[in-house]
Structure formats: structure tokens, C-alpha cells
N, C-alpha and C positions, 0 to 999 in steps of 0.2 A: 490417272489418279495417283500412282506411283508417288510421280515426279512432281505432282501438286502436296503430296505427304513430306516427301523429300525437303522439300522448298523452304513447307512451312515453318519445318524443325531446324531446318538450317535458320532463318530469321528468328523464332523463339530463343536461339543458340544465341545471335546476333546482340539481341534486343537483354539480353540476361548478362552478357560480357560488357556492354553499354554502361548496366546498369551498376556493376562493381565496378569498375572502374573511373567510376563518377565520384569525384574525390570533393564535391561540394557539400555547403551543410544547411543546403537551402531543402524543404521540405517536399519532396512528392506528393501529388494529391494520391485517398487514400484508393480512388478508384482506380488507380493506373494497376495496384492488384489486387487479385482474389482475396487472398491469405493476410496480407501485410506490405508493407515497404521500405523503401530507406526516408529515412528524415533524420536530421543536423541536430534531434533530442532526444535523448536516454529515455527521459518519462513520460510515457504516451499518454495519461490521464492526472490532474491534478483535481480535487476534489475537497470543498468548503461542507463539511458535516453539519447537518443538522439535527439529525438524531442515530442511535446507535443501537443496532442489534448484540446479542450475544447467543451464544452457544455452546454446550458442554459438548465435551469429547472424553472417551474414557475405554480401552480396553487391551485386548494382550498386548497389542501393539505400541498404543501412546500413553505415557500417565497422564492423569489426570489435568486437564485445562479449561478454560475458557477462552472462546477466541472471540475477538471484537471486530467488527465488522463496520462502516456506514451504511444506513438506509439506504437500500440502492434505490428504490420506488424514487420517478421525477416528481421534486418539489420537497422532500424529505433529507436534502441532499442539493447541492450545485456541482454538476458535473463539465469540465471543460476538457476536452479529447483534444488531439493534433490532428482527428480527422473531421471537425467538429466542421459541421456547413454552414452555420450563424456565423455572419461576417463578427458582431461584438465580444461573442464566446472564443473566435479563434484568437482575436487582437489581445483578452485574458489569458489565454492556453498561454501564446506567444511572450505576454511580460511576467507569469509564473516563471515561466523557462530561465528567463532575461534575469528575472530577481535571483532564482538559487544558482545562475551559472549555468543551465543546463543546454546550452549552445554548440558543444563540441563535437557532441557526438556525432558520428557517421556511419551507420549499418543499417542494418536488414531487420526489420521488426516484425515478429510472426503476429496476427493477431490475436490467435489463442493464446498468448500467453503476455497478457498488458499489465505495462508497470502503472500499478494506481497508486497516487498518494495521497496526502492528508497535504494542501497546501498552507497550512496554517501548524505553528509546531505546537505541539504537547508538552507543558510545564512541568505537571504531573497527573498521576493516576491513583485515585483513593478508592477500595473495596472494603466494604463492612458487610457483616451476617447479621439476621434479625434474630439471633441467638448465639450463647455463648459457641466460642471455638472450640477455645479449652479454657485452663486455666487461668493463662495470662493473657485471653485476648475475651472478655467479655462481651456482651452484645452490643453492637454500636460501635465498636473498636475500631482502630484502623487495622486492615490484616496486611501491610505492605510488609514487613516482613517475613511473612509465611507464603509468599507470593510472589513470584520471579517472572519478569517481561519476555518472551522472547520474540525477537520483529526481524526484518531484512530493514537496515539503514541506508539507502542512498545516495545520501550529501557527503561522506567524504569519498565516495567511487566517481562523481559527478566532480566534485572537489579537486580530485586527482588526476581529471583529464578524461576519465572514462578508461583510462589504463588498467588497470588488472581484469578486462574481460575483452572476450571476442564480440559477442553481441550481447541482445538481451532476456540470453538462454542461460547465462554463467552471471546469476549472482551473487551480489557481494556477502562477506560470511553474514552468516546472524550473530546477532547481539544479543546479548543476555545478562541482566540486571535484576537486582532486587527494586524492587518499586519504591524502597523507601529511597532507594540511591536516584533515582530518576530525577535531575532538575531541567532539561528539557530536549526535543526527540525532534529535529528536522526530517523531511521528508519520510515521513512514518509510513508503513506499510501495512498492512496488514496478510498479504498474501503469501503463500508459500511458507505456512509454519508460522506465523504471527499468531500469538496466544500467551495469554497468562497463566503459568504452571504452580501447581500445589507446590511447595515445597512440602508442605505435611499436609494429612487431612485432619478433619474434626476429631477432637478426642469422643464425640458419642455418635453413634449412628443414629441416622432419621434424615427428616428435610430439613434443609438448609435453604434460605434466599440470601442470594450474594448480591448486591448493588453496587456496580461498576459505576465512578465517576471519571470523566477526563476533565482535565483541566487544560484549556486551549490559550493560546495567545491570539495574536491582531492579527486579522485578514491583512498580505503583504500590500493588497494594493491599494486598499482602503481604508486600513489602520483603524477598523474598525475590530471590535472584540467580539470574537467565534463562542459562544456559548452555548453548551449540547445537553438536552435534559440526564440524568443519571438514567441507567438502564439495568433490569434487576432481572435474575434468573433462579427458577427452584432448584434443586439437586439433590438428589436423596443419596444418601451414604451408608 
């Protein structure tokens, strides 16, 4: 039993050495591991929204935001994985990759932690309250200036060869913009800290509804235009 222990851990050893030193960027299927694997693309999920959750966050820790999410529920949402088993979703996953460049990569991808994106860019993003802010932003207003993007950007990391990281456990810095500055957001993220931050809150306490709009461009492969209904949250202050 020993020497059958022995054996196996020597071949696991084997098969794991194999597998870094595989300098291709052709895709492993995703059953060959448990956890994750290696394949020849940065972004494991590319994803056409069709509608948008949101959610506040708020306490010693973080100031105040809202994060924006896609509908993950299927059909609310087109989701296209690299470990996708539909032969016509994988040949999509495959020409997203193709269109933004994202062909170079070569690592170890854990599956806990999948880069999703938005495969369609974001133009802009308009927030209004169905009551005054303050003084200078009345009900109906736009609040992009009171209101700052923060997201993880991918397309110039992908852009750049995939160079400034080891896999994709390191990445690239976050961005951060005023919304009114936003004219448009390539492979947008939402995870890891993607949220839109108060710069100020309401000059009066009470509830507030905030109505988050994106504004989308054309599906890369269809050249069709991505339209997402507005999505609206209470918040009391």
C-alpha cells in the first residue's frame, strides 16, 4: 500500500510538472481539473447583460456605494465560459477572446476566482434620485458628478501581453473616474471592488431611490445594440 501511495504522488508530481511546462495556448478541457486550469485566455467568462441588479453597501469599513452586478439567473443574461460544453457558446467564448485580443495568455486559472466580463463596452452611466440631492442637483438630475466609478479594467492588461501579472490572482490596478468623465469602459468588470462611490451624500436624511442607467454599445459579434433596462435602489440616510 506504501509503494502504491508512493507511486501515485510520484505521477501527480509528474503530471503537475507536465502541466507548467506546457508553453501552448491552446485550451485544456475544464474537466482535466478539480479547481481550475491552464488555457491560452485571461478572461474565463464573457457575458451580454440583459438586466442589472444593484446593491448598497455601507459601514466602518467601506464608504458608501452601490455595486452593479448582471442578472446572473439563465436567460436574464447570456453567459459564455471557456469551460462552456455547447459546442456554439464555446465557438462565441472563442471569437470574444479573438475580438479583444485575449489569446496570449498562459496560466493556471483557479476557478474560485473567474474573471467575468461585460463583452459589450459601456458608453456611459447616468444616476438620478426621485428627490432633491441638494441644492444643485434637484430631483431628476443627473448625479455624475457626485458619483465616482470604481471597476478592475482588463483591456489594457490583455492589451499589454498579459505582462504585469503572474496569473489571474494579481490584478490589474482599479480605475476610478467621475461618471461624468466616463465616455467608454472595455471589458468592464464588476468584481473585486466594482462600485459606484458617494463622493457626498444627501444634503437631507430619509429615503432616497437611486436609478442606475448603463448605456451599452454593439454586441462584438453581432453588431447588434445591447440595451439593459435602468435598475433602481432605496437607501435611507
Amino acid at each position: 500500500m506504501k509503494r502504491i501511495l508512493i507511486s501515485l504522488i510520484t505521477l501527480s508530481c509528474i503530471c503537475c510538472c507536465s502541466k507548467n511546462d506546457n508553453e501552448t495556448t491552446d485550451m485544456i478541457p475544464s474537466d482535466t481539473w478539480s479547481s481550475g486550469d491552464y488555457t491560452g485566455n485571461y478572461m474565463d467568462m464573457f457575458i451580454i447583460p440583459k438586466e442589472i441588479t444593484l446593491q448598497y453597501f455601507a459601514d466602518e469599513y467601506n464608504s458608501p456605494s452601490i455595486s452593479i452586478q448582471p442578472e446572473m439567473t439563465e436567460g436574464k443574461s447570456e453567459f459564455f465560459p471557456y469551460w462552456e460544453k455547447n459546442e456554439n457558446k464555446l465557438k462565441q467564448y472563442n471569437a470574444y477572446a479573438e475580438y479583444f485580443g485575449d489569446t496570449v495568455y498562459d496560466g493556471y486559472h483557479d476557478m474560485g476566482l473567474v474573471e467575468q466580463v461585460f463583452a459589450v463596452p459601456i458608453k456611459s452611466i447616468s444616476i438620478v434620485a426621485n428627490r432633491d440631492f441638494d441644492a444643485e442637483h434637484p430631483r431628476g438630475s443627473n448625479l455624475g458628478d457626485v458619483f465616482s466609478l470604481q471597476y478592475l479594467s482588463f483591456y489594457s492588461f490583455i492589451k499589454n501581453g498579459c505582462k504585469n501579472g503572474i496569473n489571474n490572482t494579481i490584478w490589474p490596478a482599479d480605475s476610478l473616474s467621475k461618471l461624468t468623465e466616463i465616455k467608454s469602459i472595455s471589458l468592464f468588470s464588476w468584481r473585486g471592488g466594482t462600485q459606484i462611490n458617494f463622493d457626498k451624500l444627501p444634503e437631507i436624511p430619509g429615503k432616497y431611490t437611486f436609478t442606475v442607467t448603463l448605456d451599452f454599445g454593439c454586441d462584438p459579434l453581432t453588431g447588434e445594440k445591447v440595451t439593459v433596462p435602468p435598475a433602481s435602489i432605496e437607501i435611507e440616510f
